[in-house]
C-alpha positions in Angstrom: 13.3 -28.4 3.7 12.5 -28.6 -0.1 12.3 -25.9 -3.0 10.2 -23.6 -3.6 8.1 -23.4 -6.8 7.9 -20.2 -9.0 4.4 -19.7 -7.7 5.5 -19.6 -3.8 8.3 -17.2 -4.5 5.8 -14.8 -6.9 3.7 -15.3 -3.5 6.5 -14.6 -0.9 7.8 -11.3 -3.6 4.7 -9.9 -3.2 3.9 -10.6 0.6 6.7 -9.4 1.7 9.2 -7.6 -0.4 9.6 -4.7 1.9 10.1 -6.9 5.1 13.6 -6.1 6.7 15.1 -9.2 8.2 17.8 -8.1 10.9 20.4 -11.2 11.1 20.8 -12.1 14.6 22.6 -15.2 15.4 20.3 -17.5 15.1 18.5 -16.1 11.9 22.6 -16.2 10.6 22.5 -20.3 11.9 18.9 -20.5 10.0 19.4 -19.6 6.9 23.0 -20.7 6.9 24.4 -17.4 6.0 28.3 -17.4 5.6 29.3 -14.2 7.1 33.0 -14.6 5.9 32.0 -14.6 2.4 29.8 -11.7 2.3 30.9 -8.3 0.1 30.0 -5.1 -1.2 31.6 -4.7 -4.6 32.4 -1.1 -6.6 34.4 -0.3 -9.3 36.3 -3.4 -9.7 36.8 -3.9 -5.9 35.3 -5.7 -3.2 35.2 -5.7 0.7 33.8 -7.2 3.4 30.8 -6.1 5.3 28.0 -7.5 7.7 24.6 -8.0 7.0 22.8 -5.4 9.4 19.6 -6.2 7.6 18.3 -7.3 4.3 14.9 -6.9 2.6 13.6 -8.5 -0.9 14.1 -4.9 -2.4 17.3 -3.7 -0.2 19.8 -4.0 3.0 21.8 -2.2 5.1 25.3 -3.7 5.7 28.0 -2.5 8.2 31.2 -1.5 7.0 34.5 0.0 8.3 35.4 3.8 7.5 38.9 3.2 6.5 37.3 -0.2 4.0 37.7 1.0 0.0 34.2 0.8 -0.6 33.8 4.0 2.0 36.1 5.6 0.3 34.3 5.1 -3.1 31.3 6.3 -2.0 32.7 9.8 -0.4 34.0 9.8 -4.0 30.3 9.7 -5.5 30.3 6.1 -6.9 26.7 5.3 -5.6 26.7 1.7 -7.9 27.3 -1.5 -6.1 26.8 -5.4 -6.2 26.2 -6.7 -2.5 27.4 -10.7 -2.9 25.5 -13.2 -0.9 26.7 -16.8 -0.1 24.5 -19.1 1.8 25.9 -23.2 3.0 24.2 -25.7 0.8 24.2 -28.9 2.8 23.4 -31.0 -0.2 26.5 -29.6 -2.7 30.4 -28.9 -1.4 29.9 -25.5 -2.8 28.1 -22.9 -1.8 25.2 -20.7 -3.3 26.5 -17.7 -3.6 25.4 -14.3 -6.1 25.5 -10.5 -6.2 22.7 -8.5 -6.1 23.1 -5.1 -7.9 22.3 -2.2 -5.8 22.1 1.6 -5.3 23.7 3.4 -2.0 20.9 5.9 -0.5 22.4 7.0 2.3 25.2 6.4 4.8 25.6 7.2 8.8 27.5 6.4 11.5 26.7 2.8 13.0 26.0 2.8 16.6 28.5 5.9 17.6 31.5 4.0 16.5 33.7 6.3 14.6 35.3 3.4 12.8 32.2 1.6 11.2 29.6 2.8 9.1 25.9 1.6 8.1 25.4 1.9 4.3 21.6 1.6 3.3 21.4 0.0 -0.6 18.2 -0.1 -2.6 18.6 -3.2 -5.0 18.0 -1.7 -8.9 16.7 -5.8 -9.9 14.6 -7.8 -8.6 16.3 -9.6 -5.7 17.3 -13.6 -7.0 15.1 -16.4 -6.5 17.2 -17.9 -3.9 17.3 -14.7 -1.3 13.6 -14.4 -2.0 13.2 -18.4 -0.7 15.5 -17.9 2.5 14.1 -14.8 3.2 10.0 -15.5 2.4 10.4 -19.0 4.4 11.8 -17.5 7.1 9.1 -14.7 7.2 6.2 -16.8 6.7 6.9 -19.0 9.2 7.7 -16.3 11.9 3.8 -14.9 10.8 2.3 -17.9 10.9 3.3 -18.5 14.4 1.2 -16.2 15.7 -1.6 -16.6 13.0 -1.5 -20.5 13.4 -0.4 -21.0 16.5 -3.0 -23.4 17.7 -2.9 -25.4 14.8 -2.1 -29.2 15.5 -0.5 -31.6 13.9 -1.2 -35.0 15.0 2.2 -37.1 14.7 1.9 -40.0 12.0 4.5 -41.8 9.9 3.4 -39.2 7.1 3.8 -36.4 9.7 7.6 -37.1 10.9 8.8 -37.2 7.3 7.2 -34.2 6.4 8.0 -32.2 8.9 11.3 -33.5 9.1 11.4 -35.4 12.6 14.3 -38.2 13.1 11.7 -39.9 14.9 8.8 -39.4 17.7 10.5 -41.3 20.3 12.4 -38.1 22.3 13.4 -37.2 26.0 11.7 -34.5 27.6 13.0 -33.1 30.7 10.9 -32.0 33.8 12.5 -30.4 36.2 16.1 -31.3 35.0 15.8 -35.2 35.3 15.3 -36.8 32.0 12.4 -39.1 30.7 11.4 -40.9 27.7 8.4 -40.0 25.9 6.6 -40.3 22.7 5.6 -37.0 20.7 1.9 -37.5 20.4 1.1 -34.0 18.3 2.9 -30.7 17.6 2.3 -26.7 17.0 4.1 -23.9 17.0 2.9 -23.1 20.6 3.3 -26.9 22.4 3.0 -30.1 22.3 1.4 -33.4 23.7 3.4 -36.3 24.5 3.0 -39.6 26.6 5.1 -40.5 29.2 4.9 -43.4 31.9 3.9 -41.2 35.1 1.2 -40.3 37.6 -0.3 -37.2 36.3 -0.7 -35.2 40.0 3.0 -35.2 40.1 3.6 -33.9 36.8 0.9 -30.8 36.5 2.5 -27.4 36.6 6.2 -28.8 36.4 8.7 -26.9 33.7 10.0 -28.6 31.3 12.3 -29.2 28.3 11.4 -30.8 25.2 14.3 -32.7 22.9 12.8 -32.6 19.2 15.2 -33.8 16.3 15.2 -32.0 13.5 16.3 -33.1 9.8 17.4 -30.9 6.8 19.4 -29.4 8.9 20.1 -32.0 11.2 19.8 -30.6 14.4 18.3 -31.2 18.0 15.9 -28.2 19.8 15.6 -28.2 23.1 12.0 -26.3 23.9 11.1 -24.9 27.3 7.7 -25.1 28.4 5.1 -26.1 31.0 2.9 -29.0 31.6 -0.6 -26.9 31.4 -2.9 -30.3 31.3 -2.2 -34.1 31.4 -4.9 -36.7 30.1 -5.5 -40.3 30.3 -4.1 -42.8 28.0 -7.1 -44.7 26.5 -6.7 -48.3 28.5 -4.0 -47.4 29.9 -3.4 -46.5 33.7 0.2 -46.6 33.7 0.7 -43.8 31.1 -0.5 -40.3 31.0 -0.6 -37.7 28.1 1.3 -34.2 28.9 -0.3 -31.0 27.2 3.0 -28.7 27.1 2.6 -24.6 26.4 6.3 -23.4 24.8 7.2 -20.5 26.6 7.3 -16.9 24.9 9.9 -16.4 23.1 12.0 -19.7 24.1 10.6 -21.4 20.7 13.9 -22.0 18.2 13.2 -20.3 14.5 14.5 -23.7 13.0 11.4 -25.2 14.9 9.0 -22.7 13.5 10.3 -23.3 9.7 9.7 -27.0 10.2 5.7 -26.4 11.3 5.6 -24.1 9.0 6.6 -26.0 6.2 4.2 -28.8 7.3 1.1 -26.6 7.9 1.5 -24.7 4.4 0.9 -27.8 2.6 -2.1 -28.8 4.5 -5.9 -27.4 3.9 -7.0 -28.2 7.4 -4.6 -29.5 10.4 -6.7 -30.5 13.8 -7.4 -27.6 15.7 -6.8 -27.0 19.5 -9.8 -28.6 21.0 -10.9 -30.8 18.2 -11.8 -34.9 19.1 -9.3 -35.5 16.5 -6.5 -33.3 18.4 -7.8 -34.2 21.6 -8.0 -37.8 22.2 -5.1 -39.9 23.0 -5.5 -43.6 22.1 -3.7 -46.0 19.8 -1.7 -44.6 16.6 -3.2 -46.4 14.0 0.0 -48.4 13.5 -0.9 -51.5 14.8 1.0 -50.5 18.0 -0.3 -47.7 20.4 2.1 -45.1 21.3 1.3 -45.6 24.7 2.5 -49.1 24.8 6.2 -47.5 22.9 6.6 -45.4 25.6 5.7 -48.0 28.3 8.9 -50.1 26.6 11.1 -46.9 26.0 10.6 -45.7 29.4 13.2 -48.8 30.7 15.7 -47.8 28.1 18.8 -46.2 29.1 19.1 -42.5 27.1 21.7 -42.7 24.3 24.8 -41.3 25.6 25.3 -37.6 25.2 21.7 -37.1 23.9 20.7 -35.7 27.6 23.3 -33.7 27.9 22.7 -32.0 24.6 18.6 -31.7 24.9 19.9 -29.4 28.2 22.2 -27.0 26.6 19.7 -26.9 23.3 17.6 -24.1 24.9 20.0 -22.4 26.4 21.6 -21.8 23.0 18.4 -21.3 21.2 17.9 -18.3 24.4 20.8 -16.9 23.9 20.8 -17.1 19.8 17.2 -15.9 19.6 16.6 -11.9 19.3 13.5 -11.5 17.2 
């Protein structure tokens, strides 16, 4: 999904350095967090803990009571290094550093009488590369509520930006498959075209397949068909406006508008002509008339079955 300069991590320090992020599942899948690697270091020692919830400034990590580091704390060493390691899919190793830290307190976690929840104040600055996962990830979870109208209309220069395999997808309405082209994007929906006869499509639920690159990954979004539209000169084919449902929208889905939208002064607007009207792409071959040919292709093998079990993952995954 691309670097971040030293401007945009001065920018996401000092937006939101006292942010906590809890890591849920899916925030864990997200940022690619290696649980199994994770420690909390003192005194030439180190153990394993879980990430309860992490901050640019400090975290609060689970650990058990009869773990060393416990033990060195009831014995007054309050000095610790917390070690992060994160997957990198473009290197075999991981990035991985230790973030030096205070203990401030430490309770019982959740009644159990065999695990504890340490809260640690970080005594630097928090490394570049926790500031990026952590800013990117809370940017994009503001933004889509702030910008959650915003369009993006789906262009070659749109797909690679945002990171789409390709516009040509399968949504489902209803459970049975169809072929369709993504037309435009936001955090809250999407418009795509689809041979059909709008009066039987209005209202119907839906599923929406989207592959993702960096990671490479396919979302499968719930929604519902709020509006369909003509296709400009074309009877056959009608345009679906689909709403995401609350809370059924994947974080992985959210970084990838995000990341789009940040770099743009002004997307289209919900409502806009340029949002608004469907007609040819501009690529000397309409989307409607890929979607007409589409529409008589057998799905890839698999590639249903997957776009169903998508959302319920992303459901059951997503607690924020």
């Amino acid at each position: 999904m691309g670097y971040a300069t030293s401007q945009q991590l001065t920018r996401y320090y000092e937006l939101y350095q006292n942010i906590d992020v809890t890591f849920t599942k899916e925030v864990i899948s997200t940022t690619r967090l290696i649980p199994s690697q994770i420690y909390i270091k003192a005194l030439g020692g180190q153990w394993p803990c879980v990430i309860n919830t992490t901050s640019m400034t400090g975290a609060k990590v689970i650990a058990g009571v009869k773990s060393g580091v416990y033990e060195k704390i009831q014995q007054g060493n309050t000095s610790v290094n917390l070690r992060f390691s994160f997957a990198d899919p473009e290197k075999n190793e991981p990035i991985s550093f230790f973030v030096s830290a205070k203990v401030t307190g430490i309770n019982q976690y959740s009644g159990s009488p065999d695990l504890v929840l340490i809260n640690l104040v970080y005594t630097q600055r928090a490394p570049d590369d926790l500031i990026e996962k952590l800013g990117q990830l809370l940017e994009a979870n503001i933004n889509s509520t702030k910008r959650r109208e915003d369009r993006i209309l789906i262009t070659p220069d749109a797909i690679r930006k945002i990171g789409i395999v390709q516009k040509e997808t399968v949504i489902f309405i209803q459970g049975i498959p169809r072929r369709c082209i993504l037309r435009d994007l936001s955090f809250s929906g999407a418009k795509v075209i689809m041979v059909g006869i709008a009066q039987f499509l209005k209202e119907k639920d839906v599923v929406l397949r989207i592959d993702l690159e960096d990671p490479r990954t396919a979302v499968g979004i719930k929604g519902r068909i709020v509006r369909t539209e003509d296709v400009e000169n074309r009877k056959d084919l009608v345009a679906l406006a689909i709403q995401y449902l609350e809370g059924q929208v994947p974080m992985v889905y959210k970084m990838h508008i995000n990341n789009f939208l940040s770099q743009q002064r002004a997307p289209a607007r919900a409502g806009s002509p340029a949002a608004d009207k469907t007609r040819v792409d501009g690529e000397g071959k309409s989307a409607a008339d890929t979607a007409r040919n589409d529409e008589d292709k057998p799905a890839p093998a698999g590639q249903d079955q997957q776009a169903e079990e998508a959302p319920d993952a992303a459901e059951s995954d997503s607690q924020q």
